[in-house]
Wavefront OBJ file of the C-alpha trace (Angstrom):
o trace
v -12.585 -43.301 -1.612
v -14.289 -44.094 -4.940
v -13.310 -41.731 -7.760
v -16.784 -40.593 -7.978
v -16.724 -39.220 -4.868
v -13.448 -36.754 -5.504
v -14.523 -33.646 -5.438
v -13.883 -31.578 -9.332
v -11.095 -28.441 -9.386
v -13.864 -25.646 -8.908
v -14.646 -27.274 -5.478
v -11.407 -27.396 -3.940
v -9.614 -25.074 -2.344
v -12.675 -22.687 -0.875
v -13.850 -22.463 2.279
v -17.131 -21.051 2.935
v -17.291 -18.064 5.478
v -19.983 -17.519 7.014
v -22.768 -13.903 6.783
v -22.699 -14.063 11.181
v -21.301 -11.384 13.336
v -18.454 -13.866 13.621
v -17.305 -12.517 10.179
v -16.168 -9.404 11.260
v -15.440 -7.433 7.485
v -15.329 -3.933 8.032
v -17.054 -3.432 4.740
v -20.523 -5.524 4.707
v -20.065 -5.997 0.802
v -17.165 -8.507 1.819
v -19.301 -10.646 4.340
v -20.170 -13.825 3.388
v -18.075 -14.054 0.586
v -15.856 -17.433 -0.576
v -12.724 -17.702 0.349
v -10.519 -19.230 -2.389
v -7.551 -20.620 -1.099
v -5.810 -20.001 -4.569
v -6.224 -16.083 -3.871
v -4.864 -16.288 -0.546
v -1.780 -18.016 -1.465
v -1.688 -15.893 -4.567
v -0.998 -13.208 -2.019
v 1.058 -14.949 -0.114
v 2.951 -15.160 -2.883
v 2.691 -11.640 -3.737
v 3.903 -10.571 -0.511
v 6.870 -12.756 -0.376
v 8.016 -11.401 -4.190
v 7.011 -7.777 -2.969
v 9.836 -7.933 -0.018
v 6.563 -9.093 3.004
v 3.623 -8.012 4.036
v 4.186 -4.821 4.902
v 4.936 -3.702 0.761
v 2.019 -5.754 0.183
v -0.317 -4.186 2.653
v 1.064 -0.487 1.169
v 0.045 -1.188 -2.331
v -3.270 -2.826 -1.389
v -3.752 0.187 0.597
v -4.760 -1.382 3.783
v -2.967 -1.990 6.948
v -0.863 -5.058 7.418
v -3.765 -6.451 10.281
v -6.002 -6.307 7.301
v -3.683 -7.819 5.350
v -3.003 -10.605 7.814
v -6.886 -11.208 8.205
v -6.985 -11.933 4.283
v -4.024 -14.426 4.712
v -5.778 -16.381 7.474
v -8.939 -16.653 5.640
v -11.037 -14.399 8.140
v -11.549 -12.051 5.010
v -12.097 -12.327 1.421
v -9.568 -11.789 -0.806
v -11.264 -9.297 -3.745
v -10.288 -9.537 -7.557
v -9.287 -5.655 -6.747
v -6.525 -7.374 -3.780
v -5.778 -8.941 -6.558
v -5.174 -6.480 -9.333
v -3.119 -4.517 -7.402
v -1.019 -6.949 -6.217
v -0.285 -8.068 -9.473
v 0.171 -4.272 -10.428
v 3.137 -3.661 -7.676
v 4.878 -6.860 -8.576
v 4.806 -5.910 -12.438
v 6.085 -2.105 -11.119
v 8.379 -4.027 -8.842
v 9.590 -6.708 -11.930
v 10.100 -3.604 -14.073
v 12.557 -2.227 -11.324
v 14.269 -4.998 -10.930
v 14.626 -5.596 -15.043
v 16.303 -2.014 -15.518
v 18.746 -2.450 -12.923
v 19.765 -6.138 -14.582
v 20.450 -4.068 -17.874
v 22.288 -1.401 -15.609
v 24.385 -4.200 -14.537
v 24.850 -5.625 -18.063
v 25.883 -2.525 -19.389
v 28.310 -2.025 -17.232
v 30.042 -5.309 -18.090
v 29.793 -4.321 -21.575
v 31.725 -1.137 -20.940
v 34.347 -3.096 -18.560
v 34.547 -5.636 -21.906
v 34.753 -2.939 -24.047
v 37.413 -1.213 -22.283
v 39.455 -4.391 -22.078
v 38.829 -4.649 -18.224
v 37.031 -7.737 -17.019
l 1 2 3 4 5 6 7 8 9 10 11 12 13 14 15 16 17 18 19 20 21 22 23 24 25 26 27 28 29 30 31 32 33 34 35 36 37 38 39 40 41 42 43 44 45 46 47 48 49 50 51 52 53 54 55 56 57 58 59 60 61 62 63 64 65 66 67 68 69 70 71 72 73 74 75 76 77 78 79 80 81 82 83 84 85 86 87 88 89 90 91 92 93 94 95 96 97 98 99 100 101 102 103 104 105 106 107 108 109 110 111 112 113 114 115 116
């Protein structure tokens, strides 16, 4: 393979589905759309920081069938799939930030009190 014949970065990663009856999207807006491989493994990733699919498929507000469909590439993943994922994992990282200061405040009390 010649380095000519590498395909460039906006190439990779998408697969083509197709506008048949094969591509069963309940909403026709979402037929025949790309499917970028980045998006599915950026929910993928998504899910796995959110706990699974199941949290995932709650704050997408779809079912966790739909969700799985999107995963496996027999849907498109939308920029809106997207924005709330990255919504619950920022409401999900805030969560998780407060309770580290919980915790370090509660060292600083034990320090304070000459416990430790």
């Amino acid at each position: 393979m010649t380095a000519a014949s590498i395909p460039d970065d906006r190439s990779i990663g998408v697969i083509e589905s197709s506008t048949s009856p094969a591509n069963c999207a309940a909403n026709p807006a979402h037929r025949g759309r790309s499917i970028g491989i980045r998006r599915m493994m950026g929910l993928e990733t998504a899910a796995a920081m959110l706990g699974g699919q199941g949290p995932l498929a709650v704050a997408l507000g779809i079912e966790p069938r739909s969700l799985r469909a999107k995963l496996s590439a027999d849907r498109g993943v939308s920029d809106a799939d997207l924005l709330f994922a990255a919504a619950a994992i920022e409401t999900r990282a805030a969560k998780l930030l407060a309770h580290a200061q919980k915790l370090r405040d509660e060292v600083a009390v034990d320090v304070a009190a000459g416990d430790r």
